[in-house]
N, C-alpha and C positions, 0 to 999 in steps of 0.2 A: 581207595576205600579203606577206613579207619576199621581198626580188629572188631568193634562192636557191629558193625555193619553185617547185614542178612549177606551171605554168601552165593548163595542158591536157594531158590524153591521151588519145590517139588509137589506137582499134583499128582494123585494116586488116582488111576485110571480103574473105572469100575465100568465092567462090562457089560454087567446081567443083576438081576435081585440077588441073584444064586450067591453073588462073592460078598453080600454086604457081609454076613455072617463070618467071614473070614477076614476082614481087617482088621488092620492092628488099632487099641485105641488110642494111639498117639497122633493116629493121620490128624493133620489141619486143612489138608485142601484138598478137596475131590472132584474128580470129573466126570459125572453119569455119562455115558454112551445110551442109556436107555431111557425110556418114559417111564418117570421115576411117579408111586403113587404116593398120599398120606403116610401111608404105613412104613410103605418103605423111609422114605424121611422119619419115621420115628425111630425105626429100626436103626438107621444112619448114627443117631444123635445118643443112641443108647449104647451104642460097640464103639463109636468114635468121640466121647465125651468135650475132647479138645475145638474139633471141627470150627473153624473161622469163613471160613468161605467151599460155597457149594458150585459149580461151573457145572452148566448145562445147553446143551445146542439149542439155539434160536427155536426150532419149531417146537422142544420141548419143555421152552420157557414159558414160553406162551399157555401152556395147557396147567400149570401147575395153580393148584386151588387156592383161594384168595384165605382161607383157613392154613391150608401148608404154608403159603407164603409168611403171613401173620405167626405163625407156631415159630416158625425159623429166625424172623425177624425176633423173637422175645429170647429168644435163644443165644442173639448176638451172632447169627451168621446171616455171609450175605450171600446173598444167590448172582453169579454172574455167568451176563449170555457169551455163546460163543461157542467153538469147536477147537481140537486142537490137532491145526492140518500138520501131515509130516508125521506123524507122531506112531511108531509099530507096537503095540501092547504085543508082538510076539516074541518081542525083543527087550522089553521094560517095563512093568507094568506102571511107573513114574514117568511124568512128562517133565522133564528139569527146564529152568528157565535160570539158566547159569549165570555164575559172576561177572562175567565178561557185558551179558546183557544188562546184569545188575550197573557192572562200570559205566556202561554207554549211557542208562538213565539218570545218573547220579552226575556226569559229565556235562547232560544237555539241561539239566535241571541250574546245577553250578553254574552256567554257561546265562541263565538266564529265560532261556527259551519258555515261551507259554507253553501250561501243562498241557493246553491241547496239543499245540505243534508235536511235543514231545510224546503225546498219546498216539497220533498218527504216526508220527516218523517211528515208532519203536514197531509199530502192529504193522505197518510194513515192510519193514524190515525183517522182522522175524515169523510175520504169519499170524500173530499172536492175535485174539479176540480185542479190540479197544476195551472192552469192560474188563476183562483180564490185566491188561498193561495199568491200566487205572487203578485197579486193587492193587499190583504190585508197588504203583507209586505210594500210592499212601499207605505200604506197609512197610515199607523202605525210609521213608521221608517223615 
């Protein structure tokens, strides 16, 4: 992997409305544990100016308003489903999705492999959401 290449990235795991208030604004990628409303997504977009992509668990993807969807999309973020197993916010409150995985999708991509192949082999491997492994490709690539 060439010196320009993403090294790590890091989702900042938000637990409750209670912490949006306290993020740094430099976070870019975030991962609600909660059902997140309009407002809140304003509140998100207003402390976290940078914000690229929002990760949200499947059942709470589905609920979010075709207006919130719409605001986020003009926004240039993108909402992706998924959970992130394995993962202790009592221990970090960032989910890292390390170099090493970085190497392995950079490896199978070089290697030729279709992106899906490479979408499933990586989300099995590591647990990761496919919609997640898929943002990471094309922020990588």
């Amino acid at each position: 992997m060439g010196s320009n290449r993403v090294r790590e990235m890091r989702l900042r795991v938000v637990s409750s409305k209670d912490e949006i208030d306290g993020l740094s604004d430099n976070e870019q990628l975030i991962h609600l544990a909660f059902r997140a409303s309009n407002v809140d997504f304003f509140r998100l977009l207003r402390i976290c100016p940078h914000i690229r992509a929002i990760q949200l668990p499947v059942s709470y993807r589905r609920t979010v308003s075709q207006a919130g969807e719409m605001f986020l999309k003009i926004q240039g973020v993108e909402l992706i489903e998924g959970d992130l197993w394995g993962h202790r916010k009592d221990l970090s409150e960032y989910y890292v999705i390390d170099e090493g995985i970085m190497r392995r999708i950079n490896s199978m991509i070089s290697k030729g492999w279709p992106l899906d192949d490479v979408v499933s082999a990586i989300a099995v491997e590591t647990k990761m959401s496919p919609d997640l492994v898929s943002y990471v490709i094309r922020s990588i690539n």
